[in-house]
C-alpha positions as CSV (number, residue, x, y, z in Angstrom):
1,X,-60.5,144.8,1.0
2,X,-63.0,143.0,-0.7
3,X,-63.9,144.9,-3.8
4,X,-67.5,144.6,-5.4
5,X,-68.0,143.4,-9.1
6,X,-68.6,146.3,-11.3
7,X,-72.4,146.5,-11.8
8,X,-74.6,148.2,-14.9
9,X,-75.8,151.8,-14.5
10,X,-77.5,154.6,-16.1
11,X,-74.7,156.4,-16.0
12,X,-73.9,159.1,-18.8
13,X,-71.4,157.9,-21.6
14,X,-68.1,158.6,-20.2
15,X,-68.6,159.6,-17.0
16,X,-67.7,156.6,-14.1
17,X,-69.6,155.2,-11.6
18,X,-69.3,155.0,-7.8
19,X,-71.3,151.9,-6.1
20,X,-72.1,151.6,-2.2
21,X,-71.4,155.2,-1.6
22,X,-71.7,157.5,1.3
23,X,-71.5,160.8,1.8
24,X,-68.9,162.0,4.5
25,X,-69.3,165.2,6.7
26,X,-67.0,167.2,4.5
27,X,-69.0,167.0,1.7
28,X,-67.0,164.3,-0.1
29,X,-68.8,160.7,-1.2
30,X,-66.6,157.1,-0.3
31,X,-67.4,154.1,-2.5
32,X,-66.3,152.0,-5.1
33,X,-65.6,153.0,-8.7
34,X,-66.1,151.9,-12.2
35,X,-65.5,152.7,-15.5
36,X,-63.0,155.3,-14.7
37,X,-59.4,155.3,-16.9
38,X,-57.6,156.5,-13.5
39,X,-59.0,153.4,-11.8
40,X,-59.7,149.4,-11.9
41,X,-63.2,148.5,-11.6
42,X,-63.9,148.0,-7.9
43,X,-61.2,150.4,-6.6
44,X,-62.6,152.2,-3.2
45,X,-61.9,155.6,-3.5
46,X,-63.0,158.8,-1.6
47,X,-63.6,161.8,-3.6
48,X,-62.8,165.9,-2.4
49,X,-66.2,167.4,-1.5
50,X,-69.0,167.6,-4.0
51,X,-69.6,170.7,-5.5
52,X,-72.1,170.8,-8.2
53,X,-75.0,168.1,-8.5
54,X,-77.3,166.3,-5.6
55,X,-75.4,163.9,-3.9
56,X,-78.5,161.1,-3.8
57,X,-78.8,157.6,-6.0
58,X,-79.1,158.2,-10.1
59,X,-77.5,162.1,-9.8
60,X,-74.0,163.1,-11.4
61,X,-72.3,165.1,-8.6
62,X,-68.6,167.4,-9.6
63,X,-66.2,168.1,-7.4
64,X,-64.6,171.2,-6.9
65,X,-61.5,170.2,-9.2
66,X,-64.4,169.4,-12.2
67,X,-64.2,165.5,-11.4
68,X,-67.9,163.9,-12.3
69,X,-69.1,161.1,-11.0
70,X,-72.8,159.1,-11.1
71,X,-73.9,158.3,-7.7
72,X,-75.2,154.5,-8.5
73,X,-79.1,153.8,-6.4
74,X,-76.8,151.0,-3.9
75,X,-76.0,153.4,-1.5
76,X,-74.3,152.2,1.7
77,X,-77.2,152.1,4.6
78,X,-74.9,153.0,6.9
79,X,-71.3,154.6,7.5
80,X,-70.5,150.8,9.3
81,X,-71.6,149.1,6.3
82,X,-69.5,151.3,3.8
83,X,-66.5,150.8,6.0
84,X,-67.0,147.1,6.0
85,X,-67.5,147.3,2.3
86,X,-64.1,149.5,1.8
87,X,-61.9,147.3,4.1
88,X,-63.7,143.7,4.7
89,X,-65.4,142.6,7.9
90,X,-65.0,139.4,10.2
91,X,-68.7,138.6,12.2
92,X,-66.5,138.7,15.4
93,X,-64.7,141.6,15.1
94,X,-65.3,144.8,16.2
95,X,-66.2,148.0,13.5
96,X,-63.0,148.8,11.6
97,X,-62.0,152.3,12.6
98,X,-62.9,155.3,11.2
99,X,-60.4,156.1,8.5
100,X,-59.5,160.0,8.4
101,X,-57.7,160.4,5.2
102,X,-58.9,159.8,2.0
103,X,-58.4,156.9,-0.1
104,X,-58.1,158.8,-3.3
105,X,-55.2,161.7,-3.2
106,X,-56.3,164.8,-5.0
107,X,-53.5,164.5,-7.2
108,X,-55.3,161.2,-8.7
109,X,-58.5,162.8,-8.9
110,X,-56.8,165.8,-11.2
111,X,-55.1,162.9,-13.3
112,X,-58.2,161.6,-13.9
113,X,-59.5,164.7,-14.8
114,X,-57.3,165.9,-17.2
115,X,-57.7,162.8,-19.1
116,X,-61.0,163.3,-19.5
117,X,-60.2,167.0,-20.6
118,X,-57.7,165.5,-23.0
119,X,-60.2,162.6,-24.5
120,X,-63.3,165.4,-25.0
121,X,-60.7,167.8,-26.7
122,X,-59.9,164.9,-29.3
123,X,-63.1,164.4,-29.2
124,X,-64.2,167.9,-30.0
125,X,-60.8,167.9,-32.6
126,X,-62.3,164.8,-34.4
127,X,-66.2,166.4,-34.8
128,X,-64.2,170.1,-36.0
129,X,-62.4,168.3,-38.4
130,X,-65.5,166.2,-39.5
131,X,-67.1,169.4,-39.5
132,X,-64.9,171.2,-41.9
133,X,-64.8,168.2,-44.0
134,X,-68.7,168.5,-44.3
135,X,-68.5,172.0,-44.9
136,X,-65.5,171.6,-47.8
137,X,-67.5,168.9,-49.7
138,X,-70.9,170.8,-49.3
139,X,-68.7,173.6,-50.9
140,X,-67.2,171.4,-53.6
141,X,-70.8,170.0,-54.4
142,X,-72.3,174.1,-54.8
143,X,-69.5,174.9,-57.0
144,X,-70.0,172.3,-59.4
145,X,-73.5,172.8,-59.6
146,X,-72.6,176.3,-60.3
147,X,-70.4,175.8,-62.7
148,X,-73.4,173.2,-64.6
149,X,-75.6,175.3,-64.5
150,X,-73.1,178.2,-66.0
151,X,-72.3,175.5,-68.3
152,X,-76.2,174.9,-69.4
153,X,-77.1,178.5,-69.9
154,X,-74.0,179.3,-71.9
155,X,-75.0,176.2,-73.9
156,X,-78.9,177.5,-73.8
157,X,-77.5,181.0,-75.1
158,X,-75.5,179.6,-78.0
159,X,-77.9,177.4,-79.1
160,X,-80.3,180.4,-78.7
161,X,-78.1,182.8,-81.2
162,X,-78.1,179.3,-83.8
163,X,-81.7,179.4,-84.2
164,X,-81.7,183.4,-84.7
165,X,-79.3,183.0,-87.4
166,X,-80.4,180.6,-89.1
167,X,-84.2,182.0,-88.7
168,X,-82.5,185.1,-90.0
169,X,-80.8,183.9,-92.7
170,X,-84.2,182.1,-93.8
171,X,-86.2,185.3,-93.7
172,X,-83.2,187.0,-96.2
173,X,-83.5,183.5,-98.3
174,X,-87.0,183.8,-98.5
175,X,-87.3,187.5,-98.9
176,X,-84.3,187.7,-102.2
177,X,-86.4,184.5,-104.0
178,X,-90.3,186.7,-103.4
179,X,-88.1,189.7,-105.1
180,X,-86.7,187.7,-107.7
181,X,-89.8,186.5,-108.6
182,X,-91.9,189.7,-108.8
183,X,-88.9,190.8,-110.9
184,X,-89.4,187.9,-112.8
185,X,-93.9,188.3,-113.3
186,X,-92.9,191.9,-114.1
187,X,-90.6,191.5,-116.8
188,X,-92.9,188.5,-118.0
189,X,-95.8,191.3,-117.6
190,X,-93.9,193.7,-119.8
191,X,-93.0,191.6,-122.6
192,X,-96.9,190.3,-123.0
193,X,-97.6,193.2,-123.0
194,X,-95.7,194.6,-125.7
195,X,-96.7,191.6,-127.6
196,X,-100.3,192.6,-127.4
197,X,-99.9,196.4,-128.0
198,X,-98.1,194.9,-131.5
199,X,-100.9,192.7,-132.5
200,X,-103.2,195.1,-131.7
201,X,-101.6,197.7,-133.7
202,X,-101.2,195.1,-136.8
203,X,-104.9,194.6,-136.4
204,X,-106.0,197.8,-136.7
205,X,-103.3,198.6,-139.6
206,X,-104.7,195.9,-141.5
207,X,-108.5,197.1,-141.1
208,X,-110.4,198.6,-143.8
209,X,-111.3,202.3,-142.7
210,X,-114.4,202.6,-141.2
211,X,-114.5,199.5,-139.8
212,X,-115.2,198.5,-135.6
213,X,-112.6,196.2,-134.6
214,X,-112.4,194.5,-131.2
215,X,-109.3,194.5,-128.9
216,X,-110.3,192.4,-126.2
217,X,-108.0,189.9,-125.6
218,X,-105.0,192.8,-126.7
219,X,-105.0,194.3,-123.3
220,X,-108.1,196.4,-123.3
221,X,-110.6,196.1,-120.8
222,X,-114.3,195.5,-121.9
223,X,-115.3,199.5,-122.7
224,X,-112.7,200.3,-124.8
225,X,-112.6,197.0,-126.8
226,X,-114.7,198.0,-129.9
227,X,-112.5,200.9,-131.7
228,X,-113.8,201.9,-135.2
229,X,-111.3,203.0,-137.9
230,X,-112.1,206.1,-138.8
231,X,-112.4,207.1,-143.0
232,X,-109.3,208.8,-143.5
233,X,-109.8,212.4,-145.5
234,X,-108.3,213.5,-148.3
235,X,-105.7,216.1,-147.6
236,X,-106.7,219.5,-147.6
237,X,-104.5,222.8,-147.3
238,X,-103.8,224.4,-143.7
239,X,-102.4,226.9,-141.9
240,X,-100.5,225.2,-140.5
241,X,-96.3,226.6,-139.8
242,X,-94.4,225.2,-142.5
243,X,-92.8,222.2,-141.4
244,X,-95.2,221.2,-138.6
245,X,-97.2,217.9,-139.8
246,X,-100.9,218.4,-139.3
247,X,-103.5,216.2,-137.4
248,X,-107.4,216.1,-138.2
249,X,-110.2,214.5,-137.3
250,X,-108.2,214.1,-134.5
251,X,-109.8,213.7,-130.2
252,X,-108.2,213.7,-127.3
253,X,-108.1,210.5,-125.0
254,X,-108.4,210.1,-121.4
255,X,-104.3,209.7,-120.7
256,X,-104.3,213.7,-122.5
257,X,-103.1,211.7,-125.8
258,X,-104.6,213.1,-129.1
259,X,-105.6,210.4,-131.9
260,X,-106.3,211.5,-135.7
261,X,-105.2,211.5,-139.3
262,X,-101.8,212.7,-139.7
């Protein structure tokens, strides 16, 4: 027979084409196939009865072993012009007879089938794998940002304790020099002191009894500056216990001390 030039279709990726195709009384479809890996383009074939799918122009039919086929829009008009089609014609002749077995064997029909079954399980092998390998370097990528940012907040936390120590050990720098130093003005406070409380005592030893002598300046505060010496008595028998000094013209001060004449 003549066989047709394989034309372009809508067809679904994968799936081949039959062309001038008519549907015979036992539910099966006659035409010419293309794009099949069982087949040469332009092959006439018959398939087993259709199944699954509407057997009219631009549908994908399935036959009862899971064989798919797209039924192309150049169907045959009639069951004499899909017999011409499958076995040539001669204007002269008479109709070609009816042909009662199928061109295609169902045993060719389930090779074809199970190499389609064996190309989508590599297929579905290959997007698995490509899957996994996704999967494995999404993993990779989580872990290592893990371990970064691990990395950054132990780095954070050391960094962290530096600065408390070091604050720390400032505070105790700065806290022993104030101490120091207040050790320091008081022991500076003391000796001026003592200094004053000896000039002021020389001063008043070297006034003339009597006399009001300032100690501003010595360490006394404006009230009790002016101290007058007093005139020192002559001594003059007591009762005093024998041994005991005696005091007169003696007062009391503020502190509970007692200042006189010894």
């Amino acid at each position: 027979p003549v066989r047709p030039t394989a034309t372009s279709s809508k067809a679904p990726r994968g799936v081949a084409v039959i062309s001038k195709w008519r549907q015979n009384k036992d539910g099966s479809v006659s035409g010419f196939i293309s794009g099949s890996p069982a087949f040469e383009d332009g092959d006439a074939i018959t398939t087993s009865p259709i199944t699954k799918g509407e057997v009219e122009g631009g549908s994908v039919v399935q036959t009862g072993s899971g064989s798919r086929y797209y039924l192309d829009d150049s169907q045959a008009k009639s069951a004499t012009e899909s017999l011409f089609a499958l076995f040539g014609s001669d204007s002269k002749s008479s109709p070609a007879p009816v042909v009662s077995k199928p061109v295609v064997s169902n045993a060719a029909e389930e090779r074809a089938r199970k190499a389609a079954a064996v190309k989508a399980e590599a297929q579905r092998k290959r997007e698995e794998a490509a899957e996994r390998a996704a999967a494995a370097k999404a993993e990779a990528q989580r872990k290592r940002e893990e371990a970064a940012e691990r990395a950054a907040a132990a780095k954070a936390e050391a960094q962290r304790k530096r600065e408390e120590a070091a604050n720390a050990a400032a505070e105790r720098a700065a806290a022993a020099k104030a101490e120091a130093q207040r050790k320091r003005d008081e022991a500076a406070a003391k000796r001026a002191a003592a200094v004053k409380s000896s000039q002021a005592e020389k001063k008043i030893a070297k006034a003339p009894s009597g006399a009001t002598i300032s100690l501003f300046g010595f360490g006394a505060n404006k009230d009790e500056a002016a101290v007058t010496r007093p005139v020192r008595p002559t001594a003059t028998s007591s009762k005093a216990p024998r041994g005991v000094a005696v005091i007169s013209k003696w007062r009391q001060n503020k502190d509970g001390s007692v200042s006189g004449f010894i």
